[in-house]
C-alpha positions in Angstrom: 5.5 6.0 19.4 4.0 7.5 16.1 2.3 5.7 13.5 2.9 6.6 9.9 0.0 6.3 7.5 1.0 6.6 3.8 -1.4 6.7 0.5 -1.1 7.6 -3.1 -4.6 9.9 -3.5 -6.4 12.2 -1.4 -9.6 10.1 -2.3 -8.2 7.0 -0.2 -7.5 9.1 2.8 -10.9 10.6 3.1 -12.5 8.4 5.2 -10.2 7.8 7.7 -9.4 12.3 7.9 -13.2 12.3 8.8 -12.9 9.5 10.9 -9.6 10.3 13.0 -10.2 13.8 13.1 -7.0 14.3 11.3 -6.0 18.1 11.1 -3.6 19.6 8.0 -0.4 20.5 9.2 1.5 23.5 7.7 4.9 21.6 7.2 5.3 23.8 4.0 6.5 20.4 2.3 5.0 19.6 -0.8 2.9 16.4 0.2 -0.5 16.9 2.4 0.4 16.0 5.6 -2.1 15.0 8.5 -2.0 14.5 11.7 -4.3 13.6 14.8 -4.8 15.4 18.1 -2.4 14.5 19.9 -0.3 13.8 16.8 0.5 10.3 17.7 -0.7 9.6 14.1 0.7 10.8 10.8 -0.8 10.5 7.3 1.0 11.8 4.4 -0.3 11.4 0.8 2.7 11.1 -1.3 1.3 10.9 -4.8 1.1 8.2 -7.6 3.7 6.4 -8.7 7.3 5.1 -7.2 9.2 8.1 -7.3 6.3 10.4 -5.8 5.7 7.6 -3.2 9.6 7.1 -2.4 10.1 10.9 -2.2 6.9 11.7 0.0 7.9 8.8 1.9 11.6 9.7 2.7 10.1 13.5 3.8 8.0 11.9 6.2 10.4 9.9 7.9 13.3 12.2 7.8 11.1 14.9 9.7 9.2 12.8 12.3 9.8 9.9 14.3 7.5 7.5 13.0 8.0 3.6 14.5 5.4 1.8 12.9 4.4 2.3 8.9 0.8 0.9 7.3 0.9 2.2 3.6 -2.9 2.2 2.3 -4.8 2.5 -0.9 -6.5 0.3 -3.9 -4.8 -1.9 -6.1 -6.2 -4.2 -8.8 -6.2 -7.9 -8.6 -4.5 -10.6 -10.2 -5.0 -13.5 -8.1 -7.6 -15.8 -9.1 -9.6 -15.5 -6.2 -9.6 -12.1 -5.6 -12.7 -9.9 -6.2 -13.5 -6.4 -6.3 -13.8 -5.1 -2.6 -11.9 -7.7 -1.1 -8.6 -6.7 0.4 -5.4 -7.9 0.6 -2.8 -7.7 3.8 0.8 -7.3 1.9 2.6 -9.5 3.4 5.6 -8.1 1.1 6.3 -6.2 -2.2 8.4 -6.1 -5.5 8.7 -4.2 -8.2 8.0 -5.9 -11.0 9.4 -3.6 -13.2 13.2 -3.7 -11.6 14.9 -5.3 -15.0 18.7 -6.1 -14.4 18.6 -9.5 -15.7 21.5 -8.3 -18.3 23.8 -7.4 -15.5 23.2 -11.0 -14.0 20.5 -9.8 -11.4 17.4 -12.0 -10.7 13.9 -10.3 -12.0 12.7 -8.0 -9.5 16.0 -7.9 -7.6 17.2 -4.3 -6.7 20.8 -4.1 -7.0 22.5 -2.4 -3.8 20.1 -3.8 -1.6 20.2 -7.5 -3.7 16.3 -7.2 -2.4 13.5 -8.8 -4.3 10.7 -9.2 -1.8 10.9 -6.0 0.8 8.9 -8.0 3.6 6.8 -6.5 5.8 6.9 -6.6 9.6 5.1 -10.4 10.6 3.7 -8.8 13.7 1.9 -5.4 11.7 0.8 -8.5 9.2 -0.2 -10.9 12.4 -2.5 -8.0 14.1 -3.8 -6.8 10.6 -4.8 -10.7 9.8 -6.4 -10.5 13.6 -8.1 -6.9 12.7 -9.6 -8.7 9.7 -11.4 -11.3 11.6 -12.9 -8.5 13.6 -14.2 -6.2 11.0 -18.0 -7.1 9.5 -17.4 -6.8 5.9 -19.0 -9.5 3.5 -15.6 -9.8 1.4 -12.4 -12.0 1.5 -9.3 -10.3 3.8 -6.2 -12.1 3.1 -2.3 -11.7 3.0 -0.6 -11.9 -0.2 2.1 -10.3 -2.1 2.0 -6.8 -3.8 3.6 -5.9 -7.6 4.6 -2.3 -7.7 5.6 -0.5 -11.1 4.6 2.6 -12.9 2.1 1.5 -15.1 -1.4 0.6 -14.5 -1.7 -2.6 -15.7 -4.9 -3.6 -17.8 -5.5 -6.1 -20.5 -3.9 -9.4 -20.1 -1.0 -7.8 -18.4 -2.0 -8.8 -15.2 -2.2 -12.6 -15.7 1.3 -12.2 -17.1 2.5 -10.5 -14.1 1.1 -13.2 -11.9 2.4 -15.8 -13.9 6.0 -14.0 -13.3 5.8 -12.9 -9.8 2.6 -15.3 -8.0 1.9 -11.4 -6.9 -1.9 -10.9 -5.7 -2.3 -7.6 -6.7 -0.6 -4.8 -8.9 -0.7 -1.2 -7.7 2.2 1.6 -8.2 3.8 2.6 -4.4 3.6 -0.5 -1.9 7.3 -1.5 -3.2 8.6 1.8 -3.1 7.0 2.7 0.5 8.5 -1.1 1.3 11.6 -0.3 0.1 12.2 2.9 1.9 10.9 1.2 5.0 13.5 -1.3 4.5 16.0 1.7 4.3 15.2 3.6 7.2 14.4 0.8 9.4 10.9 1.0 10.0 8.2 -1.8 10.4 5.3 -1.7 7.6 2.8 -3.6 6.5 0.6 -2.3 3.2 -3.4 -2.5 3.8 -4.5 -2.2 -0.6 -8.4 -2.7 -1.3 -9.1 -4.6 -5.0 -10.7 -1.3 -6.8 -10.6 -3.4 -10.6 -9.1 -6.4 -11.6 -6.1 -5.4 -13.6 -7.7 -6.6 -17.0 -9.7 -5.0 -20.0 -12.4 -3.7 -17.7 -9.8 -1.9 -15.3 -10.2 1.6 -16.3 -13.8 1.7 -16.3 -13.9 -0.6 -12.7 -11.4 1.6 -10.8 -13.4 4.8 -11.6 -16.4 2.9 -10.7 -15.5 1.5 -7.4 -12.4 3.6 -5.8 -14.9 4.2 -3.1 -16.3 1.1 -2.1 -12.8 -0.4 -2.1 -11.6 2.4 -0.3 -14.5 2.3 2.1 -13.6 -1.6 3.0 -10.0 -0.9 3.8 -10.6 2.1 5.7 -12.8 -0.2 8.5 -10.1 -2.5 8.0 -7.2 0.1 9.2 -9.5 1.6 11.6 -9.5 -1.9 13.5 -6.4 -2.3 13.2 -5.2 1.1 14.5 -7.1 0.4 17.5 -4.5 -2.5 18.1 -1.4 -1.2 17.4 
């Protein structure tokens, strides 16, 4: 079985190249793709945003057998609760900015499919909730819902968007790599690490703390790989 490990930036791979040893392979495609020794785990970095992130993720599992999905990165955060550093299991996805209410559809809802929330795999999300408990990190782990679109969202934008969807956090690829998931029949669940909270102050916070957030989800996935 091969484990798929999708992310947006090379900055929230980093840690976990150095830490898995992962080696470049020379697919000639045009994502970076990684993978281990023994090439039991992939990482791809399929670039911002959902067409980059459905595209990168469609290469990687039309080329290799990959069985199990855990799509990584920083998001900001929406929820109430939810601090800088703190991470947040998706338990599911939607893209808040899939509009066919004129045509009849519910907000979200992407026609074809009639999908609102791609759901993640309970059992990924079950030993990821488990992983959590294990790690020693002084911030909150918990499962909640991502909001995917292509914008980063800043002002009051956020608490508008929670208001809409009761999303905990907003990034731009979790509901396209959920979505593709969904297509090609593979289990996921998204591991995203709160890098700003999606208000005035996101900008400046995301620049200032992609690597701390990254740092707490990387010890996060690398419990969790050790489990699945």
């Amino acid at each position: 079985m091969t484990l798929g490990i999708v992310c947006a930036m090379q900055a929230e791979i980093d840690v976990l190249r150095d830490s898995l040893e992962l080696r470049e392979l020379g697919s000639g495609s045009p994502w970076d793709l990684y993978a281990t020794r023994r090439e039991d785990t992939l990482a791809l970095v399929s670039g911002v945003g959902k067409v980059s992130a459905a595209a990168g993720l469609s290469y990687l599992l039309s080329h290799y057998k990959v069985t199990r999905l855990i799509g990584i990165g920083v998001a900001g955060g929406i929820a109430e609760d939810l601090r800088i550093g703190d991470i947040v299991i998706c338990r599911g996805a939607v893209q808040h900015d899939m509009d066919l209410t004129a045509f009849g559809y519910e907000l979200g809802m992407v026609p074809g499919v009639r999908i609102k929330e791609f759901k993640a795999d309970r059992a990924l999300v079950a030993k990821a909730v488990a992983a959590a408990q294990e790690v020693n990190l002084s911030v909150q782990i918990r499962p909640g819902l991502a909001l995917s679109g292509d914008k980063f969202i800043a002002r009051d934008e956020g608490a508008k968007l929670r208001q809409l969807y009761r999303g905990d956090c907003v990034d731009m690829e979790t509901a396209a790599w959920a979505h593709v998931a969904h297509l090609f029949g593979v289990p996921w669940v998204g591991i995203r690490s709160i890098s700003d909270q999606a208000d005035g102050e996101a900008p400046a916070n995301f620049k200032a703390f992609l690597s701390q957030a990254v740092e707490n989800m990387s010890h996060l996935v690398l419990r969790l790989l050790e489990t699945t």
